[in-house]
C-alpha positions in Angstrom: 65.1 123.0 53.9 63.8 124.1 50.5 65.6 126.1 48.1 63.7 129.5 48.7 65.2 128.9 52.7 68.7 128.0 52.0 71.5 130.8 51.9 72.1 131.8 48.6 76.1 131.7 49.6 75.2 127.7 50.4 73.9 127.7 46.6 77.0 129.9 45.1 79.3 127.4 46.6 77.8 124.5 45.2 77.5 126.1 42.0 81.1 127.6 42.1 82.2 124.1 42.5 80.5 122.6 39.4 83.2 123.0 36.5 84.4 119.5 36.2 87.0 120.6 34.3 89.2 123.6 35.0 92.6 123.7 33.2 95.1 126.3 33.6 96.2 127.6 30.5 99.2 130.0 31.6 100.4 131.3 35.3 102.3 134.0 35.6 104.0 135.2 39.3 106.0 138.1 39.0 107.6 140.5 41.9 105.8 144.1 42.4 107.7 147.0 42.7 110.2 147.3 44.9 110.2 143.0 45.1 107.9 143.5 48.2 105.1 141.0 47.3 103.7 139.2 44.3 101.6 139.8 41.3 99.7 137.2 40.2 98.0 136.1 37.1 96.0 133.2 36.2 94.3 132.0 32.8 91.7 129.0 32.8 89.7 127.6 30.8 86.4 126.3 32.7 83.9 124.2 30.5 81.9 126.4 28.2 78.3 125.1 28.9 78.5 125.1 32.6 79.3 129.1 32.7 75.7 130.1 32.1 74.4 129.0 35.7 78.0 128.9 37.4 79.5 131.7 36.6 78.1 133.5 40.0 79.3 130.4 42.0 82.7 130.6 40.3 82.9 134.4 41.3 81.5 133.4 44.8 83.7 130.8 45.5 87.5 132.9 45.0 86.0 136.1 46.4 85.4 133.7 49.5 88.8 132.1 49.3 90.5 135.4 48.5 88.6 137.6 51.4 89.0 134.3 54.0 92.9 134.3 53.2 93.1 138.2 53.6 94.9 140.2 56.5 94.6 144.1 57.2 97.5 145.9 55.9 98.3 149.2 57.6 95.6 151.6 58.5 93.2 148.6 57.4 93.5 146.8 61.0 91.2 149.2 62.6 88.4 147.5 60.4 89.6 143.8 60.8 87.4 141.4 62.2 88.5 137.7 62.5 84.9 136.4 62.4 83.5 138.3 59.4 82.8 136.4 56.2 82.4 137.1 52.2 78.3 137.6 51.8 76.6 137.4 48.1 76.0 141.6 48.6 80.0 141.8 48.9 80.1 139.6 45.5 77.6 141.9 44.1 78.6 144.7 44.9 81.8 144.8 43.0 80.6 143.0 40.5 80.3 144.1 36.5 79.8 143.0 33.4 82.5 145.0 31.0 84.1 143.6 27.9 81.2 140.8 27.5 82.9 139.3 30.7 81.4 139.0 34.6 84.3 141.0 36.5 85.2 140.9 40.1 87.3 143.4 41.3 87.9 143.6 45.8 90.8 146.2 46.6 89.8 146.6 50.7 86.6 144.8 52.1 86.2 145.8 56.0 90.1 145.8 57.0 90.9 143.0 54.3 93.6 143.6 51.5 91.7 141.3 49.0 93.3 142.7 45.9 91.7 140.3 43.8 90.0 140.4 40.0 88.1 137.6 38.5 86.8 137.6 35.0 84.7 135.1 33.1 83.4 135.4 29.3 80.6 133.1 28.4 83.0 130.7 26.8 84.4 129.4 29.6 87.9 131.7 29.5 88.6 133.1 32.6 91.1 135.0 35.0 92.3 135.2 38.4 94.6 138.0 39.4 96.0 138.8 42.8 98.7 141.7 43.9 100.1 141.6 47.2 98.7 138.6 48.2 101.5 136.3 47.6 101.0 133.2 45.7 98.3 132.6 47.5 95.7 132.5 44.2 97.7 129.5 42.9 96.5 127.5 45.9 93.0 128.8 45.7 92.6 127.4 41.7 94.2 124.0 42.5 91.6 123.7 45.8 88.8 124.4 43.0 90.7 121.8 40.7 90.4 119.1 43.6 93.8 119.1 44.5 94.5 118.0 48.3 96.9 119.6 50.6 96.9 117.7 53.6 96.4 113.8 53.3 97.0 110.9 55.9 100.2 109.4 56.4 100.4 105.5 57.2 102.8 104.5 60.2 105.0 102.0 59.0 
């Protein structure tokens, strides 16, 4: 298959999974209001000179982790579909560039709560930020970090 065939979400992932080094410079997990749910905020610093053709990937890649991990909440469950998946468009389409930073912001995508912001500057400083969707973003950063949640057991 040559490039101009393959899914651009197939390249986004690759290129989302790039940064070779991704270090988590503070986390902060604090109750919302009324100690229903979580907010939660991650800094990272990704390396500088891989931002400039991975920065879409990077986007791609926790928009799919975040939208993948979501559930309906309330009224939401009408538009829920166990199936569906995070496209490019989605990325795109609530994507901007404010602040001399690529932001991400997905409140409700079709009977998701995603509640996720992303933000990356050009020098590799960037953010992950999640309400109401329990610690869940810590998980998704150390998955991009290589981190392993399931490994083998030997009998003994």
């Amino acid at each position: 298959m040559t490039d101009e065939n393959e899914p651009i979400e197939l390249k986004l992932v690759r290129d989302g999974t790039l940064f070779e080094s991704i270090e988590i410079l503070n986390t902060k997990v604090e109750p919302t209001v009324g100690n229903e749910d979580w907010h939660v905020r991650i800094e990272l610093q990704l390396d500088e000179d891989m931002v400039a053709t991975c920065a879409f990937g990077l986007l791609y890649v926790i928009g799919v982790l975040s939208f993948h991990d979501g559930r309906p909440r309330g009224a939401s469950g009408m538009w829920f579909e166990d199936e569906d998946q995070f496209t490019a468009a989605d990325m795109l389409r609530h994507t901007t560039f404010e602040h001399h930073k690529l932001h991400m912001y997905v409140d409700y995508l079709r009977g998701r709560c995603v509640k996720t912001t992303v933000e990356l500057a050009s020098d590799g400083r960037a953010l992950v930020e999640t309400v109401n969707r329990g610690q869940a973003a810590t998980r998704w950063v150390d998955r991009l970090r290589g981190k392993k949640f399931l490994q083998a057991v030997e009998p003994e």
